[in-house]
ZAMARGU-4260 file (C-alpha; in steps of 0.2 Angstrom, whole numbers, plus 5000, padded with zeros to 4 digits):
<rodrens>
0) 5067/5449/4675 | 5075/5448/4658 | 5073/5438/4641 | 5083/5436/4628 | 5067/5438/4615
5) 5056/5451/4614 | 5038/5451/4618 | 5031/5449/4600 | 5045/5435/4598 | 5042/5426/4613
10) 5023/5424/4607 | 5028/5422/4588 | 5036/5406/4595 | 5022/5400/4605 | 5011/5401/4589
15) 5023/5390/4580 | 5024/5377/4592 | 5007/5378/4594 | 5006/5377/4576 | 5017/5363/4576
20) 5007/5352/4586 | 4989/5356/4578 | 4979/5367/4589 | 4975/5387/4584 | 4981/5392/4601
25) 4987/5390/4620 | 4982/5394/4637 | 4994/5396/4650 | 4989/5398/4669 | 5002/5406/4681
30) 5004/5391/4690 | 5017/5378/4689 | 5015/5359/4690 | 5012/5359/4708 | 4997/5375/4705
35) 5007/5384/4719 | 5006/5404/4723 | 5025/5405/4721 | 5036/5396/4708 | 5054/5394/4705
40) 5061/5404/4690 | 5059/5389/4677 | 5041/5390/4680 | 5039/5410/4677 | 5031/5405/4660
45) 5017/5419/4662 | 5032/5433/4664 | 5044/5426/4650 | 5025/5422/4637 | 5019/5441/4641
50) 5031/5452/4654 | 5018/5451/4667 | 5027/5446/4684 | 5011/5446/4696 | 5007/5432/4706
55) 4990/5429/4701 | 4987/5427/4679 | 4981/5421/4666 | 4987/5420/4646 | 4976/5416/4631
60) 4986/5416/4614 | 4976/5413/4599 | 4981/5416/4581 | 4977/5435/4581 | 4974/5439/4596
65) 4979/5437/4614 | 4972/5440/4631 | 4982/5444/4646 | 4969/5441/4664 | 4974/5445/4682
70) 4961/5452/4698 | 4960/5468/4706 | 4975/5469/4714 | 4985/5467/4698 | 4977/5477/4684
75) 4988/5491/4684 | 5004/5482/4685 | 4997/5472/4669 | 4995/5490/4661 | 5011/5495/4663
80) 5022/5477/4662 | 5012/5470/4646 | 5016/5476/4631 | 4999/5484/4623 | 5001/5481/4605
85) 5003/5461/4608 | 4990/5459/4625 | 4974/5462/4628 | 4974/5467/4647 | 4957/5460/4656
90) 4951/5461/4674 | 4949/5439/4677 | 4932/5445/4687 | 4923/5456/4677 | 4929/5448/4660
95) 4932/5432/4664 | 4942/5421/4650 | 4928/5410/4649 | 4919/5425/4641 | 4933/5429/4632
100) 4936/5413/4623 | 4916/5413/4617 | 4921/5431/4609 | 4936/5426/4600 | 4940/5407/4600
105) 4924/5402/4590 | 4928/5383/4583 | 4945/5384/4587 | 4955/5370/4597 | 4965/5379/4612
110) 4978/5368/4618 | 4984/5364/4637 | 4996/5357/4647 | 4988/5346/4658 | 5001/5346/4670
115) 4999/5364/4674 | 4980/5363/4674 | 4970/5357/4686 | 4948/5350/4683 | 4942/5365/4693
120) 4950/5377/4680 | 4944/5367/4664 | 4928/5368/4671 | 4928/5386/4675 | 4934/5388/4656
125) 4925/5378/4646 | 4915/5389/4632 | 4901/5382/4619 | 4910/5380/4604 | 4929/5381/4609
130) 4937/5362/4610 | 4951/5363/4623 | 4967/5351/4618 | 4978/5342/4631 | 4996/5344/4624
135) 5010/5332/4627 | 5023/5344/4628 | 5022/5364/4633 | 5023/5376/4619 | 5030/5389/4629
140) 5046/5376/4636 | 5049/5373/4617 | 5048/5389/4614 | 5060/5396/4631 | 5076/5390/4624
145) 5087/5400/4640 | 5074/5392/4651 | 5081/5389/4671 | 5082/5371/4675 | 5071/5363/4688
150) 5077/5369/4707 | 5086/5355/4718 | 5087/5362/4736 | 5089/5349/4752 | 5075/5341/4759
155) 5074/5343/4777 | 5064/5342/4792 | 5052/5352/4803 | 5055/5346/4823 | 5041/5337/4829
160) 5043/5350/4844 | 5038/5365/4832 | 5024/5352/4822 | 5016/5351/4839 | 5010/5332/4830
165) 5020/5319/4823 | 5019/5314/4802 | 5014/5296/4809 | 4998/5303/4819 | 4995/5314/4804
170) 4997/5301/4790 | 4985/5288/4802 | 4973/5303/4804 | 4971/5307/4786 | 4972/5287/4782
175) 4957/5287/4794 | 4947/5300/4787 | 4949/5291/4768 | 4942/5274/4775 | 4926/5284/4782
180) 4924/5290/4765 | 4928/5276/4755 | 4942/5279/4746 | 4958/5268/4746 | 4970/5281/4739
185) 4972/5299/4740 | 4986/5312/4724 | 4993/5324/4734 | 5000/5338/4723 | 4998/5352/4736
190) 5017/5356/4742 | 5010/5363/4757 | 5000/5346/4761 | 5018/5336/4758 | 5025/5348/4771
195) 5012/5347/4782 | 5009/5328/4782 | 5025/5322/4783 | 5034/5338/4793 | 5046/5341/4780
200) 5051/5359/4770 | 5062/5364/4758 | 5068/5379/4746 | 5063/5374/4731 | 5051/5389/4727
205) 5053/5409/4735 | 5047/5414/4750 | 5038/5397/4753 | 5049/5385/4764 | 5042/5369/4752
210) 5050/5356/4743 | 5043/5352/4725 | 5036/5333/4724 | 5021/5324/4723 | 5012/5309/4735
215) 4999/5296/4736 | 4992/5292/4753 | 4984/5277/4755 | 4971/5272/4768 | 4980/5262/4778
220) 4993/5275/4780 | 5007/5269/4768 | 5013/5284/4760 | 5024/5285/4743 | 5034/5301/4738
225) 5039/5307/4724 | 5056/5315/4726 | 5073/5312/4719 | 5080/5302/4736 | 5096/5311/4735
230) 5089/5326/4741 | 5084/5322/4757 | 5094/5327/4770 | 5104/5312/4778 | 5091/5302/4788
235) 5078/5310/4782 | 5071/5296/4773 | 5076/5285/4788 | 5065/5297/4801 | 5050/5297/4791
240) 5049/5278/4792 | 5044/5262/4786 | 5026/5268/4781 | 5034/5281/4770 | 5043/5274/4753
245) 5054/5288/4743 | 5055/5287/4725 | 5060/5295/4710 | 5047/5306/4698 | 5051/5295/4686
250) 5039/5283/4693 | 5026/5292/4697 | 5016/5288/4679 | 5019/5269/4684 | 5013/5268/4702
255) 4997/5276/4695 | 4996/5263/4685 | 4996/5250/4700 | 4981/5261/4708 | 4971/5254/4693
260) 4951/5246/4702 | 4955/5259/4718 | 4945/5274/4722 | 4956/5288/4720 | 4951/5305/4731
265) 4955/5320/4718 | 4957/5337/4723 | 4948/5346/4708 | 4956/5363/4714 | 4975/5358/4717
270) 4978/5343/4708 | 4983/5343/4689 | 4970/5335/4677 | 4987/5326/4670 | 4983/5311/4685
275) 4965/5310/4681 | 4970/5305/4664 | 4982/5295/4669 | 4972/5287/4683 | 4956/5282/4673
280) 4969/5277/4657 | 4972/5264/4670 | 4954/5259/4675 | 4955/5268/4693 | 4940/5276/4698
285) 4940/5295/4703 | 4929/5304/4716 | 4933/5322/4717 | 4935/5330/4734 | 4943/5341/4743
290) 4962/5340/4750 | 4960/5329/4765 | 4977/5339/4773 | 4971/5356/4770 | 4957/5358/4783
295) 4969/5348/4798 | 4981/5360/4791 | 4972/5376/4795 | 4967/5371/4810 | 4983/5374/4820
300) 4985/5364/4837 | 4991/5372/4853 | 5010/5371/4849 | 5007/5377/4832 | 4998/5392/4839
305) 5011/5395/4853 | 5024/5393/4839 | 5013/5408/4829 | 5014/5418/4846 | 5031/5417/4849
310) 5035/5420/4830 | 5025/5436/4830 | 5034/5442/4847 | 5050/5443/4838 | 5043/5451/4821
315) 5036/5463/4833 | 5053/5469/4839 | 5060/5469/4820 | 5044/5479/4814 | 5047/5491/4827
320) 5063/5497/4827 | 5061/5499/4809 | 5047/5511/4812 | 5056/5519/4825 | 5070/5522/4810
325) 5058/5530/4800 | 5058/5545/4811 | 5077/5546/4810 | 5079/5541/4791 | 5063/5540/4777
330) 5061/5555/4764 | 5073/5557/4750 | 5075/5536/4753 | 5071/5523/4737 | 5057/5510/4742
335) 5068/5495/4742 | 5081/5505/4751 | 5066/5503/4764 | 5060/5486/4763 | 5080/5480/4764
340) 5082/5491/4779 | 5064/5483/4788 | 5073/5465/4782 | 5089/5468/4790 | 5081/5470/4806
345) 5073/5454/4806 | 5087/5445/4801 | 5097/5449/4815 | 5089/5436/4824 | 5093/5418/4823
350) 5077/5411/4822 | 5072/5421/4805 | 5072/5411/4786 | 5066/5426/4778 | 5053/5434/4769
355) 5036/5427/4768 | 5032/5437/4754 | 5040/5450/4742 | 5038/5466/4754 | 5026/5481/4746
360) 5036/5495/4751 | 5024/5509/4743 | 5026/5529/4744 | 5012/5541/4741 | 5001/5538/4726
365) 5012/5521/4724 | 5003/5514/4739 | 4984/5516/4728 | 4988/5499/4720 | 4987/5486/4734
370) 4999/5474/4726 | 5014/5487/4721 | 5029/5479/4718 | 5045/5491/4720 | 5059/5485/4710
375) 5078/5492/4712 | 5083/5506/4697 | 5064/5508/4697 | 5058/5511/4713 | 5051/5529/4721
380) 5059/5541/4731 | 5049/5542/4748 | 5045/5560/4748 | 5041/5573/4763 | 5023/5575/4769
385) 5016/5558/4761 | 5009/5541/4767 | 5021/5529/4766 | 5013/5508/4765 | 5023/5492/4773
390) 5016/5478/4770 | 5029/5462/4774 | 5029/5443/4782 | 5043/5433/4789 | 5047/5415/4789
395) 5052/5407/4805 | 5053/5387/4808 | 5040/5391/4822 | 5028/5402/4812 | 5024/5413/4799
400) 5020/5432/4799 | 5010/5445/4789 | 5009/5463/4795 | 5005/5478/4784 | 5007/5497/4791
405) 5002/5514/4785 | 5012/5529/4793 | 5015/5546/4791 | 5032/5553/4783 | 5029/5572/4790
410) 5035/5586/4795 | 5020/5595/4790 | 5002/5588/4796 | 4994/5575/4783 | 4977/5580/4775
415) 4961/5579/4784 | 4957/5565/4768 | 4970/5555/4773 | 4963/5554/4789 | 4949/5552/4788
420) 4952/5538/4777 | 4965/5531/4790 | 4954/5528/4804 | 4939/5524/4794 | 4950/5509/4790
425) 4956/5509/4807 | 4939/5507/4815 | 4935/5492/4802 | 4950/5483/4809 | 4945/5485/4826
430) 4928/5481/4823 | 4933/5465/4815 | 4945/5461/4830 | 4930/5463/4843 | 4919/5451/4831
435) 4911/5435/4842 | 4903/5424/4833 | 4895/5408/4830 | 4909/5395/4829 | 4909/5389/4812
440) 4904/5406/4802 | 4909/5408/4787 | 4922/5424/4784 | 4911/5429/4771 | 4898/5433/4786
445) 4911/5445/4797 | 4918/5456/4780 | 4905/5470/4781 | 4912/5473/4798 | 4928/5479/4791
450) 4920/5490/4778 | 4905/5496/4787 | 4914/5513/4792 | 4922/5515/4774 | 4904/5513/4767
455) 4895/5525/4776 | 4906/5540/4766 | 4905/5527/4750 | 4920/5521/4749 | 4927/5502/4748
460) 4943/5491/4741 | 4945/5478/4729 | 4952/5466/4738 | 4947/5451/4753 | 4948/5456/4771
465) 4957/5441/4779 | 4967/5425/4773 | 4971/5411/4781 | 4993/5409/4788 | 5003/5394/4787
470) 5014/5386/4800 | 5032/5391/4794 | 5022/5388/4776 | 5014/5397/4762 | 5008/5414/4768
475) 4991/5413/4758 | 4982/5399/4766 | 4968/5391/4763 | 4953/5385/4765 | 4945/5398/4776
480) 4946/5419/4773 | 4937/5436/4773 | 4930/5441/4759 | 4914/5445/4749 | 4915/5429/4741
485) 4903/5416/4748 | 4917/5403/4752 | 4907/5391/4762 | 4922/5387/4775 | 4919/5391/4793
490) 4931/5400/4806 | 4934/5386/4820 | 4946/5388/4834 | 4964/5387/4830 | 4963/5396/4812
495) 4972/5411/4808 | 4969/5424/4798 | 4972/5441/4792 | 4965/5457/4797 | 4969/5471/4783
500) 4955/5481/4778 | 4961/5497/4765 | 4959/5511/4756 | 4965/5517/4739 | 4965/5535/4734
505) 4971/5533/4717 | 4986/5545/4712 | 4988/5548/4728 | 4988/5537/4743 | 4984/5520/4751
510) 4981/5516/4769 | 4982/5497/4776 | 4981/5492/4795 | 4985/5473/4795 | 4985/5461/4811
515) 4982/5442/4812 | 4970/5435/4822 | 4969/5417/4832 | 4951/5409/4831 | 4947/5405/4849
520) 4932/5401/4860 | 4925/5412/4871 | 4914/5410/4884 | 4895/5420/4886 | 4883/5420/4896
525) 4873/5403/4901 | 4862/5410/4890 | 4872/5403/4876 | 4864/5391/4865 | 4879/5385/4855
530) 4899/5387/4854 | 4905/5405/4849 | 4922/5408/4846 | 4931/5426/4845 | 4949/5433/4840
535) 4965/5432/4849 | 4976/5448/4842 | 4994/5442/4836 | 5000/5455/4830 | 5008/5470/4842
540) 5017/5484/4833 | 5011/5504/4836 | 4997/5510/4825 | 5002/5526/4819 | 4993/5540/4830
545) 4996/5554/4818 | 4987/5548/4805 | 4969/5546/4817 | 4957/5557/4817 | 4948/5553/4835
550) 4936/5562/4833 | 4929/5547/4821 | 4931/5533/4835 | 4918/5529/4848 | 4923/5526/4865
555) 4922/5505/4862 | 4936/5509/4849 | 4944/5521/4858 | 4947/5508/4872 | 4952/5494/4861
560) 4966/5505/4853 | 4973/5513/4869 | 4973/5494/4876 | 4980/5489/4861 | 4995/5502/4861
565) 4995/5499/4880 | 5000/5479/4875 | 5013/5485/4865 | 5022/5495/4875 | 5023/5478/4887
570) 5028/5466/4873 | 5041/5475/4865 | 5045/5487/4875 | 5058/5477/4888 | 5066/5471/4869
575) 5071/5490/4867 | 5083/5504/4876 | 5086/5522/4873 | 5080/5531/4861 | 5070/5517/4851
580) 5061/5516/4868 | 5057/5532/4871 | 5050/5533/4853 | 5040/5520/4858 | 5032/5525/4873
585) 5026/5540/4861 | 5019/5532/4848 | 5007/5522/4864 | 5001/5534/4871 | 4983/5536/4873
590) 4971/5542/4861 | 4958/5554/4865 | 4942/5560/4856 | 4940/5578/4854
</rodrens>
């Protein structure tokens, strides 16, 4: 990614605009005006302000000083994208800006542009003694004169056959569940909730099928959507129906106006503070709560889950063959070289959209940041006798996958440390895939499974165990995950989520075994007092056998990887002949201890 101005110009400018419109400095969150993971070129502010392309950020310029903040995953590709005499580089968690600002933003007014902000991140900013200022127009888009326009793709639709549930018995489900709790209006500025709730996608941002616009839902289902109408695919707007009116953005600030005496629902977390402004401006009263789309969203139904199966059967294949390829093609290869040859082999079916995220394609010491990006002219040479990381997803209209695999590039033997550290992380996955549980348990309550193995020697990663999937959506999906953090959500039957517990030897290797998992019930004994649920394994593609110690595995583990490998074998295998066969039939094997 390339800008005309250099860093210190780019922020120059900012100041000045800032400048310009009264306030001693800006803060610029990653996001763009939808708050989504992934955003369109025009709304890479955060890489053009500071050179920082990660997908998670944070920017504070002030008149002297400026802070660049990102989490665990990205702190070393801030070190080595952000130039160090213009940003200060700060891990979001342990110096979070709120801290920062009380340091170096006494009295000062810090503009924002409230359509890039949403309440839940002013709240998590606001510092004694630092007024924050909502700005009618973006210091950084006055400053960005090469600046990408805004994307236009098509509007289209996602088949009731693969939605497993209409948009009218969604939008009448949703409607429902605002009457119970007295709201007569609901913003919906989550992308994946318009995609969801009206079964539509678009390509308006990478790697996320989702088309950029906004909606208000009202209870008694009505919908109004705010897209330019000419970019619907033809009888699009004729499908959704009479309850659904399409409109242009330019109305959006006026329609708001008309909600003025209503209770309007709020998403403090994913909607911009711009439409609380606008909203109250307008005598309309706000009650924050959550997205009434994103829980029904997680919580896929039994076509969606089939629709996930079949999705991951023919991931599997691609994901096979191109480990197979690794044992005929891998040292002296760049890392995109690799990820492009994995992507080749999804897309020779018809079914794949592409990527589902940016693969991390990581050699050696690469594979020790979790989040390594590999860029072409900058990339590694996969060398001989290293641990080579894969870590990719593909988009299908049916399902969306995630899948991340550590393997061996030989001919010599790896280390006893790497291992050790494999099949620590191995035996972590397979604890968390033999989890019952309570239905209803928080992911929180299941992640010390995954690490128990890794802390017994004293080690551990800086990162979540699971995340939610979408539907032929966004690949990070909420509400529910795996993680230290308390997050209060509950894993019911029909969620997926990840399974990717790892380990970072820095300067010298990663390891990460990841596999989703379908929440599903299980039934106990009559002894049972409540509902328990337990995970259905999505994911079938070899585990590499020469990076296990088995030694380490107990004989519960041992059975569950020797099944799993056994399941393999009969899902992929009839997809593959020759040699790619016989290849696989090695890699499944058992495993035995001692």
């Amino acid at each position: 990614m390339t800008f005309a101005l250099s860093p210190s110009e780019r922020i120059a400018a900012v100041r000045a605009a800032c400048s310009a419109a009264s306030v001693d400095g800006f803060i610029l969150p990653r996001g763009d005006e939808f708050l989504g993971e992934y955003v369109a070129p025009y709304a890479e502010r955060l890489a053009w302000l500071s050179g920082f392309t990660g997908s998670a950020g944070l920017a504070i310029v002030l008149p002297g000083k400026a802070g660049l903040f990102s989490d665990g995953r990205y702190t070393v590709q801030m070190e080595q994208q952000a130039q160090h005499d213009v940003w200060s580089r700060c891990h979001i968690i342990e110096h979070p800006p709120a801290a920062w600002l009380a340091e170096h933003a006494q009295g000062l007014c810090v503009g924002y542009d409230p359509k890039l902000v949403s309440r839940a991140m002013l709240n998590a900013w606001t510092t004694p003694g630092v007024t924050f200022v909502p700005l009618a127009s973006n210091p950084v888009d006055q400053a960005w004169a090469d600046q990408p326009q805004a994307p236009q793709s098509v509007v289209f639709p996602q088949s009731d056959a693969d939605a497993g549930q209409s948009s009218e018995e969604k939008r009448h489900q949703i409607a429902a569940q605002l009457q119970k709790d007295g709201h007569d209006a609901v913003i919906l500025a989550d992308c994946t909730s318009l995609a969801w709730l009206l079964n539509i996608r678009g390509d308006d941002v990478p790697l996320t099928p989702v088309a950029q616009g906004y909606a208000v839902l009202r209870s008694d289902a009505h919908v109004e959507l705010f897209i330019a109408p000419e970019r619907l695919e033809a009888g699009l707007a004729q499908a959704l129906g009479d309850e659904v009116s399409v409109r242009s953005p330019k109305e959006l600030a006026m329609s708001l106006a008309e909600l003025g005496g209503n209770v309007v629902r709020i998403d403090p977390a994913t909607t911009p503070v711009w439409f609380e402004t606008v909203l109250v401006a307008h005598g309309a009263e706000i009650d924050h709560a959550s997205d009434p789309c994103t829980l029904p969203k997680a919580i896929k139904n039994s076509v969606e889950q089939e629709g996930s199966r079949r999705a991951h059967a023919l991931d599997a294949i691609a994901v096979t063959r191109f480990l197979y390829s690794l044992t005929q093609s891998a040292a002296g290869k760049h890392e995109t070289e690799l990820s492009d040859r994995l992507n080749s082999f999804r897309e020779q079916h018809a079914d794949y959209r592409g990527q589902s995220f940016d693969a991390i394609s990581a050699s050696g010491p690469n594979a020790a940041f979790p989040h390594y990006k590999a860029e072409v002219g900058r990339d590694s040479v996969l060398p001989a006798n290293s641990v080579y990381l894969i870590d990719s997803g593909g988009q299908y209209p049916f399902g969306t996958t995630d899948i991340t695999r550590t393997v061996w590039i030989g001919p010599e033997r790896p280390s006893d440390a790497a291992k050790e550290a494999f099949t620590r992380v191995l035996k972590g996955n397979i604890a968390l895939s033999l989890a019952r549980f309570p239905t209803g348990t928080p992911g929180y309550r299941l992640d010390a499974l995954a690490r128990a193995s890794l802390w017994d020697i004293g080690l551990d990663y800086d990162h979540g165990t699971g995340h939610g999937i979408g539907n032929y959506l966004s690949v990070h999906e909420g509400p529910q995950n795996i993680s230290p953090a308390p997050r209060p959500t509950g894993l019911v039957n029909g969620m997926i989520v990840s399974n990717e517990p790892g380990y970072y030897e820095q300067g010298a290797f990663g390891i990460r075994i990841e596999n989703l998992l379908l929440v599903k019930d299980v039934q106990l004994t009559a002894k049972a007092k409540r509902p328990f649920s337990e995970f259905e394994v999505l994911t079938y593609v070899p585990i590499d056998r020469a990076l296990i110690e088995p030694s380490l595995l107990d004989d519960r583990e041992q059975a569950w990887l020797n099944a799993y490998h056994q399941e393999v074998l009969k899902r992929v295998g009839p997809s593959l002949d020759g040699d790619e066969r016989a290849w696989l039939e090695v890699a499944c094997q058992p495993v035995k201890a001692g």
